[in-house]
C-alpha positions as CSV (number, residue, x, y, z in Angstrom):
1,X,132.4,92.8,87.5
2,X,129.0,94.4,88.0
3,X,127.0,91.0,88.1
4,X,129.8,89.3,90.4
5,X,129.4,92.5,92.8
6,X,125.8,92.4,92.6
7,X,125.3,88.4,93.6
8,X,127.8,88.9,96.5
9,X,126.1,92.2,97.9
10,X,122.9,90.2,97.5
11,X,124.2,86.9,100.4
12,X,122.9,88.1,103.7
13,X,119.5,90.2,103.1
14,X,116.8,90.7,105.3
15,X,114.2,90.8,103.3
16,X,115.5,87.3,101.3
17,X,115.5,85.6,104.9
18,X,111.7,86.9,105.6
19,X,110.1,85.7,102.4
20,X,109.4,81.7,101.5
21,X,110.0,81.9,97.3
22,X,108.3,79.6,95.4
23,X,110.3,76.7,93.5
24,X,112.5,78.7,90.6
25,X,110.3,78.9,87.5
26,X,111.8,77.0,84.5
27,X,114.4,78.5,81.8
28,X,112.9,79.2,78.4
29,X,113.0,76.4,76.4
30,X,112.5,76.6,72.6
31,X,110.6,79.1,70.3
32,X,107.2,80.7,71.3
33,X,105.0,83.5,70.3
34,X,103.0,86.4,72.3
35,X,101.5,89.6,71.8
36,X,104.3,91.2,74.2
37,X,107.4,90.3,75.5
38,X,108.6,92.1,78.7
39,X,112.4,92.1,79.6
40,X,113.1,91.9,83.6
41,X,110.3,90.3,86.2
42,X,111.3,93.1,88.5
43,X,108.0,95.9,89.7
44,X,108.1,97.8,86.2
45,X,107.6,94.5,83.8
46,X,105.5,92.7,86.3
47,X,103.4,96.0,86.9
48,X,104.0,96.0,83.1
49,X,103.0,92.4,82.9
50,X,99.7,92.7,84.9
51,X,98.1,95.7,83.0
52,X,98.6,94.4,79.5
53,X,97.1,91.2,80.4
54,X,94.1,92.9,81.9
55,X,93.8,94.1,78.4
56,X,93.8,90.6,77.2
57,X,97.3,90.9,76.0
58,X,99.5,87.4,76.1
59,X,102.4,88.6,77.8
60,X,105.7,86.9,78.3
61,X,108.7,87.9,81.0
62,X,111.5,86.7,80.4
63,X,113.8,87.2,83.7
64,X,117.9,86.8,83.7
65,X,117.6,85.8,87.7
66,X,115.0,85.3,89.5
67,X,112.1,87.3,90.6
68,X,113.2,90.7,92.2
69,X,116.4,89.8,92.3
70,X,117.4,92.9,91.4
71,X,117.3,96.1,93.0
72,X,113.0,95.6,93.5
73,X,113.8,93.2,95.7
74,X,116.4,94.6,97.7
75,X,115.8,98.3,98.3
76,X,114.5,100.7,101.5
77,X,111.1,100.1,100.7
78,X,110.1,103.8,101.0
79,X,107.3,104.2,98.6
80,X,107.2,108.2,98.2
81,X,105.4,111.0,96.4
82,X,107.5,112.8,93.7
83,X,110.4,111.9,92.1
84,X,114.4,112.0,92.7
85,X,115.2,114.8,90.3
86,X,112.3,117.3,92.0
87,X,110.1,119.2,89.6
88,X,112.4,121.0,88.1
89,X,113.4,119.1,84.6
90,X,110.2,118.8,84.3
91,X,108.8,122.5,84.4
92,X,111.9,123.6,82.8
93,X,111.3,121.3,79.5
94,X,107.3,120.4,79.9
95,X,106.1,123.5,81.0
96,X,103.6,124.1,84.4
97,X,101.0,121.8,83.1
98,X,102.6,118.6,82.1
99,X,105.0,119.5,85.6
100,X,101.6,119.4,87.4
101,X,99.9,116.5,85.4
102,X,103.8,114.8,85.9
103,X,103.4,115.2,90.0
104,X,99.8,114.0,89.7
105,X,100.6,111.0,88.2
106,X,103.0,110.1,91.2
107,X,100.3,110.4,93.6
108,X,98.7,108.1,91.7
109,X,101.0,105.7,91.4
110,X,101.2,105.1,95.5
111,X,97.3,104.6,95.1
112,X,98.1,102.0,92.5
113,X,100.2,100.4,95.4
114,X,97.3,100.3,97.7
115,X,94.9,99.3,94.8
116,X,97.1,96.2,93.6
117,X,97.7,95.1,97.4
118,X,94.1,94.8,97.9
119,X,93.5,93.5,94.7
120,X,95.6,90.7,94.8
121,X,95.5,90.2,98.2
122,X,99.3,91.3,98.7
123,X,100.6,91.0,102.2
124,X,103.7,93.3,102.1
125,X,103.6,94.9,105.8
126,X,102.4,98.4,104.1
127,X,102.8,101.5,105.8
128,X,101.4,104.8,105.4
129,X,103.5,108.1,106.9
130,X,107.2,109.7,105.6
131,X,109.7,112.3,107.3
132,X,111.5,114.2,105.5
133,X,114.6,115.5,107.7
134,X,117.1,117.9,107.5
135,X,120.7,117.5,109.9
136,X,121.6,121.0,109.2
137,X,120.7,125.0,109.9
138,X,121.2,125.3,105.8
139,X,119.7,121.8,104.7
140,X,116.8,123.3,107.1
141,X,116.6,126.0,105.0
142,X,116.6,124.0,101.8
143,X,113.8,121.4,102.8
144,X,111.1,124.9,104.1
145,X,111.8,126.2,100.9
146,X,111.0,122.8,99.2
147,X,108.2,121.9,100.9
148,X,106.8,125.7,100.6
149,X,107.3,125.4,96.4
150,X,105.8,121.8,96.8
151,X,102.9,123.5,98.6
152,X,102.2,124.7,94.9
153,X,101.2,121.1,93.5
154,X,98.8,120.4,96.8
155,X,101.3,118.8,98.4
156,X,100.3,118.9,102.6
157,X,102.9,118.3,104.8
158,X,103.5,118.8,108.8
159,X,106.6,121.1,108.8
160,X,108.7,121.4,112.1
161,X,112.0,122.7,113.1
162,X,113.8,122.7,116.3
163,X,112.8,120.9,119.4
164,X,109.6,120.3,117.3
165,X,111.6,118.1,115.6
166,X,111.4,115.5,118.5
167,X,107.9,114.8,118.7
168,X,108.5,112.8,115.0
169,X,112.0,111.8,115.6
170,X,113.9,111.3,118.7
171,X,117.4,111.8,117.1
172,X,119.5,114.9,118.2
173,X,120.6,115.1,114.9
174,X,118.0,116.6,112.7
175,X,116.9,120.2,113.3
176,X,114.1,120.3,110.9
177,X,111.5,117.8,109.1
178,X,108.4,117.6,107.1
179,X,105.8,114.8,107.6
180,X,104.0,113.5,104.5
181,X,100.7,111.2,105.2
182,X,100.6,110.0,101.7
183,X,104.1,108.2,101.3
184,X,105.0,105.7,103.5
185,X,106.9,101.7,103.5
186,X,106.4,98.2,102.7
187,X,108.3,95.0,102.9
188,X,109.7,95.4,98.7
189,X,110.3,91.9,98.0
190,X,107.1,90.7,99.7
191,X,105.5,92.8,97.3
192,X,107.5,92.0,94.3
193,X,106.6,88.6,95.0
194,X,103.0,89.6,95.3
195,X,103.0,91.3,92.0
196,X,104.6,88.2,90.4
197,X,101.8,85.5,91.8
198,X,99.3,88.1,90.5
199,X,100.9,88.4,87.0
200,X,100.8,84.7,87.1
201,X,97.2,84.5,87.9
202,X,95.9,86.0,84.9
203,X,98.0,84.1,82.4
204,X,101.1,85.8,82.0
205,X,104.1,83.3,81.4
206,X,107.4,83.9,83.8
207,X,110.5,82.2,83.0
208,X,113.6,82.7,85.4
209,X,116.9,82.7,84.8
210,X,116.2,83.3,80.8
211,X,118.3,86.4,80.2
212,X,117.7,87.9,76.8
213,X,121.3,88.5,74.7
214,X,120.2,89.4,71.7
215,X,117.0,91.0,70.7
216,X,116.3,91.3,66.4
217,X,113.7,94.4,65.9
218,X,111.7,94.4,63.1
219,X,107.9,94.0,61.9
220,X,108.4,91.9,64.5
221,X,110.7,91.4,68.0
222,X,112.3,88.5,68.5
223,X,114.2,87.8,72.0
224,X,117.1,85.1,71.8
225,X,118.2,83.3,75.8
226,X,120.6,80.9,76.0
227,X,118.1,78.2,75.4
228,X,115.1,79.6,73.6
229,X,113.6,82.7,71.8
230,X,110.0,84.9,71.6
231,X,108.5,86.5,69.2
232,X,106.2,89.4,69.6
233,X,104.6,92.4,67.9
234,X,105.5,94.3,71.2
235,X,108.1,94.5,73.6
236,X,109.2,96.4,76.9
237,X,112.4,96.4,78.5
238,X,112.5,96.5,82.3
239,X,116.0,95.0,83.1
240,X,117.4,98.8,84.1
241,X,121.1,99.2,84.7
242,X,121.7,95.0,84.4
243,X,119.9,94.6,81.2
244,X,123.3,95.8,79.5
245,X,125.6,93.6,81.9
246,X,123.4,90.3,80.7
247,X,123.0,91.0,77.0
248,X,125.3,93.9,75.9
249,X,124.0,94.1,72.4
250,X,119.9,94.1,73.4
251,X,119.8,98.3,74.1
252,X,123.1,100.0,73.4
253,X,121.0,103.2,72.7
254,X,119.5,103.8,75.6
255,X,122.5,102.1,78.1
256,X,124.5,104.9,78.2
257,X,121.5,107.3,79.9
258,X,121.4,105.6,83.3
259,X,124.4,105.0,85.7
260,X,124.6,102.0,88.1
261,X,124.9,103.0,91.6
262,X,125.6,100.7,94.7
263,X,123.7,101.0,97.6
264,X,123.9,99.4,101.2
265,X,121.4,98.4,104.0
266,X,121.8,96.8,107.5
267,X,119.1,94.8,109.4
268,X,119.5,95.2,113.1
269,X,118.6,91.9,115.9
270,X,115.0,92.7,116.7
271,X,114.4,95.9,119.0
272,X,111.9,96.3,121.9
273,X,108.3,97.7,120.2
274,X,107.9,100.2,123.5
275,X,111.7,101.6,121.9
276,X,110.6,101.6,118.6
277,X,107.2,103.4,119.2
278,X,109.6,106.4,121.1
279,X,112.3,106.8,118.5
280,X,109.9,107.3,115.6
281,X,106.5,107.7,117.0
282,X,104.4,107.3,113.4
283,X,106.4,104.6,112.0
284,X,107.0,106.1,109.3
285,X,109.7,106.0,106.6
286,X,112.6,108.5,107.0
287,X,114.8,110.0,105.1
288,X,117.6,113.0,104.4
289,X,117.8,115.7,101.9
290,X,121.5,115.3,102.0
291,X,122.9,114.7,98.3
292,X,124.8,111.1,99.6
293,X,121.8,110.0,101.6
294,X,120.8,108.3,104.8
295,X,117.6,106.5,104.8
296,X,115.6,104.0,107.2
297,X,112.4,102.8,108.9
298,X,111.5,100.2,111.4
299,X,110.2,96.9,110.1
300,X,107.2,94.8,110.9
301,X,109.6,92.7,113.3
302,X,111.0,95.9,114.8
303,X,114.6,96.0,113.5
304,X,115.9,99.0,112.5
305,X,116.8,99.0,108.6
306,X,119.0,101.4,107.7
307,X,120.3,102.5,104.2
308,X,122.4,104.5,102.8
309,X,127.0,104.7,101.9
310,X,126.5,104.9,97.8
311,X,128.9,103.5,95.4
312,X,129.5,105.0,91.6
313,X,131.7,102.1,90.9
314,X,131.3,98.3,90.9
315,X,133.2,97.8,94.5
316,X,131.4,97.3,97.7
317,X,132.9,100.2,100.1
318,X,135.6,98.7,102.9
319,X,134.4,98.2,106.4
320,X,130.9,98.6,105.1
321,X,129.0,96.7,108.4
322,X,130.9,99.2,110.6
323,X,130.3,102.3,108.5
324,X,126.9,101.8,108.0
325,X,126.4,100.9,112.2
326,X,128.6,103.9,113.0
327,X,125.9,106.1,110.8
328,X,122.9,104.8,112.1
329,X,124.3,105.0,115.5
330,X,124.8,109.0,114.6
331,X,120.9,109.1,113.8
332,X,120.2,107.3,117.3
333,X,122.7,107.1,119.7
334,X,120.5,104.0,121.5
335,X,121.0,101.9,118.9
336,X,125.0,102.4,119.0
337,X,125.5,99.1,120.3
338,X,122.7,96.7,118.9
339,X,123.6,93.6,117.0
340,X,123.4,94.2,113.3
341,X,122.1,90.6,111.8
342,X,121.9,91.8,108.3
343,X,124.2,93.2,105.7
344,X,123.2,93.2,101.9
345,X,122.9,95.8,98.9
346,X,122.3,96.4,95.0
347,X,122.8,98.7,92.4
348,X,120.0,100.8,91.4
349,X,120.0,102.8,88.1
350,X,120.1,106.4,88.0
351,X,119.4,108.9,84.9
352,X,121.7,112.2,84.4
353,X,119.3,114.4,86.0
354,X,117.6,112.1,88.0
355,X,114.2,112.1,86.2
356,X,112.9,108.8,84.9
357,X,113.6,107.9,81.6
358,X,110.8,106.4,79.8
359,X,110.3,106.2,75.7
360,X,110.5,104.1,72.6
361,X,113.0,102.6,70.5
362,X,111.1,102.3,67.0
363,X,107.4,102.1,67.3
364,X,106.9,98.8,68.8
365,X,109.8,98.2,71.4
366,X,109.3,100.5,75.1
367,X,111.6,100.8,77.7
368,X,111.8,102.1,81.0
369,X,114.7,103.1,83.1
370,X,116.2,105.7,85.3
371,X,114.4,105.6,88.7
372,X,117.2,107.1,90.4
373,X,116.0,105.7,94.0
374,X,112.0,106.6,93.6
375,X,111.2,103.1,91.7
376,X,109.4,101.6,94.4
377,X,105.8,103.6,93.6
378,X,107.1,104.8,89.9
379,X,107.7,101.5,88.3
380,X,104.4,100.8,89.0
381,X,103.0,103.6,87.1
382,X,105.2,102.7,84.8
383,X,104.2,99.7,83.9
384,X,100.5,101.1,84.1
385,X,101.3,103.7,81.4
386,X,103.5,101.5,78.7
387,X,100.4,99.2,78.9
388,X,98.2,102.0,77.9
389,X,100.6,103.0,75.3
390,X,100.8,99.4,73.9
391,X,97.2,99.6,73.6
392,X,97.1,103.1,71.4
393,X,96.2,105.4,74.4
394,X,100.0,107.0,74.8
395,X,99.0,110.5,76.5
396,X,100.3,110.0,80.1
397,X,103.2,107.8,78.8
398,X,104.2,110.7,76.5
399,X,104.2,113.3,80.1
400,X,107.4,111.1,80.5
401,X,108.8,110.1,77.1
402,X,108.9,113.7,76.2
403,X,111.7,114.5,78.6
404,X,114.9,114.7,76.8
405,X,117.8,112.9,78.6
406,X,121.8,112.7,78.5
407,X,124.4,110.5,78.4
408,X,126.5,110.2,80.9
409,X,129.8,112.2,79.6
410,X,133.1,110.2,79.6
411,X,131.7,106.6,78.1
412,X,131.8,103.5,80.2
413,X,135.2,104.1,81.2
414,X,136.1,107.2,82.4
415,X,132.3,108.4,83.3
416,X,132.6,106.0,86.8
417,X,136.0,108.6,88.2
418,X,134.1,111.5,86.9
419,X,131.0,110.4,88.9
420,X,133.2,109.4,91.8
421,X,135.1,113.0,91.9
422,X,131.5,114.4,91.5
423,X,130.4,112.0,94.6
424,X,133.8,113.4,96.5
425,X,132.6,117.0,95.5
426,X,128.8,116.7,97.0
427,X,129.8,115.1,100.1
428,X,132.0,117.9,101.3
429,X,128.7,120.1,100.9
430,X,126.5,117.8,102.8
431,X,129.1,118.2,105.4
432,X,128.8,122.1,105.7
């Protein structure tokens, strides 16, 4: 049910319909050998993918579809400081100095952005600049305390409130935001791309549709597809939420942490720049601190992409063109009646307290999951610190791993309603 949902949300995207993919790489065929096999060609394994072979690793990917297919090739493309869950698990069970070394780390991680991008010579339509907006006198509130406790960990933002408000956004709807220099936007699946040509460059092997559904752990790893198998001393699983829809049997340890979560995006026909350049003056990326979200930018061809309408089950919501164009019209009434020439979505996995979820199973097999919406700058760190780990130096990876997670309560049946009356519950508050 999840993988049909997933292909159909997937027919009409923008970003598919603005990149030229090379010819599909060929499934795995037969038996071969490496020093590390990485599960899912998405931004964690290829980041993954790129560091370990900079180490001189031979690295094999072994992708169930094709090259950010998934959600790194379909989401807003905001690439933001932080992470979805706030600070808070992370001074709660780390303590003040692995919360700080934690929030440094994601500062890094949009400089690893930059760095790879002019590395490889990635053209992904990157943008600096990020508003964060509030739509109501108590979400106000909440995001001048937030950025006043975020001050704490350096970070420097332009804080406004009231007709303020209009000189970053010319929306009648928010009445406070907060403008962060260091986050920003890029074109995800120009990027993904990018990362994958890179990976390619310095050796690494990429096989599409190869999806692993059965992986033997031993002295050894050994990955079984359909039509072949690998064998390495290390291995990292990347798939996220649809590693357990291809091969059930590969992580049922770790599948019941994360949740998979529908989310929805409309392209707009292309708008005049002069109209763009007044509704959001910096270009930057927006977004709400609303617990059901709305989130959007402009991109490099001036439509409006707007996200947002999330899902916690496997069907795509009704009227969902309409819905989403009635919200975006909320945000900007001047774009109430523009053509909307794009409709497409994913799921995206999400861990119970919305902190990522990053350890080992055994010594020798790594995983990493539960971006929970902040995966476009984190699963490049990611990648960056399992590849350290692999190669004995496990310190920064550890800031992560040490993070206790939970499962989802309810098991794969009932744990979907309880989300949903959870959902139900939140949205009523955004709505005070």
């Amino acid at each position: 049910m999840l993988l049909d949902s997933d292909t159909q949300l997937n027919q009409h995207s923008y970003y598919e319909a603005s990149v030229q993919r090379e010819a599909v790489a060929p499934p795995l065929q037969g038996h071969i050998n490496a020093d590390v096999l990485v599960v899912g060609a998405g931004f964690a394994g290829l980041s993954a993918a790129i560091e370990l072979a900079q180490r001189g690793y031979q690295v094999v990917v072994l992708e169930a579809d094709r090259v950010c297919a998934g959600a790194s090739g379909r989401n807003g493309g905001q690439a933001l400081a932080g992470f979805a869950s706030g600070q808070a698990p992370f001074e709660q069970q780390l303590g003040p100095a692995q919360a700080r070394q934690a929030w440094d780390l994601s500062l890094a991680s949009l400089d690893l952005i930059d760095q790879r991008i002019a590395d490889f010579q990635i053209d992904c339509d990157r943008q600096h600049g990020y508003l964060h907006v509030a739509d109501s006198p108590r979400k106000a509130r909440a995001l001048a305390a937030e950025m006043q406790a975020m001050a704490h960990y350096g970070l420097v933002t332009e804080f406004a409130m009231g007709t303020q408000v209009q000189r970053h956004i010319a929306s009648p709807l928010y009445q406070a935001c907060a403008f962060d220099r260091k986050s920003g936007h890029l074109h995800p699946l120009k990027y993904g791309l990018g990362l994958a040509r890179a990976a390619k460059s310095l050796g690494v092997q990429i096989y599409e549709y190869s999806a692993v559904t059965g992986l033997t752990r031993g002295k050894k790893l050994t990955a079984r597809t359909a039509q072949g198998s690998v064998t390495a001393p290390f291995g990292v699983l990347a798939g996220n939420c649809m590693l357990a829809e291809y091969g059930p049997k590969v992580a049922p340890d770790i599948a019941p942490r994360i949740m998979p979560v529908g989310t929805y995006m409309i392209g707009t026909a292309p708008l005049a720049p002069g109209l763009c350049q007044r509704l959001i003056p910096s270009n930057a990326a927006v977004c709400d601190n609303n617990f059901i979200l709305d989130y959007f930018r402009f991109s490099a061809d001036h439509r409006m992409l707007f996200g947002g309408r999330v899902s916690y089950t496997t069907r795509t919501p009704a009227n969902l063109q309409a819905v989403m164009a009635t919200r975006m019209a909320r945000v900007f009434p001047e774009l109430g009646n523009t053509p909307v020439e794009f409709l497409w979505g994913g799921f995206v996995d999400i861990s119970m307290n919305r902190a990522p979820d990053f350890g080992r199973l055994g010594n020798k097999l790594y995983y990493l999951q539960g971006f929970s919406g902040h995966g476009v700058a984190l699963t490049g760190l990611a990648g960056q610190l399992v590849a350290q780990a692999v190669a004995g130096q496990a310190e920064r990876f550890d800031v992560f791993a040490n993070l206790q997670h939970r499962r989802f309560p309810g098991g794969p049946l009932l744990r979907m309603p309880s989300l949903v009356l959870g959902t139900l519950y939140h949205r009523l508050r955004d709505a005070l």
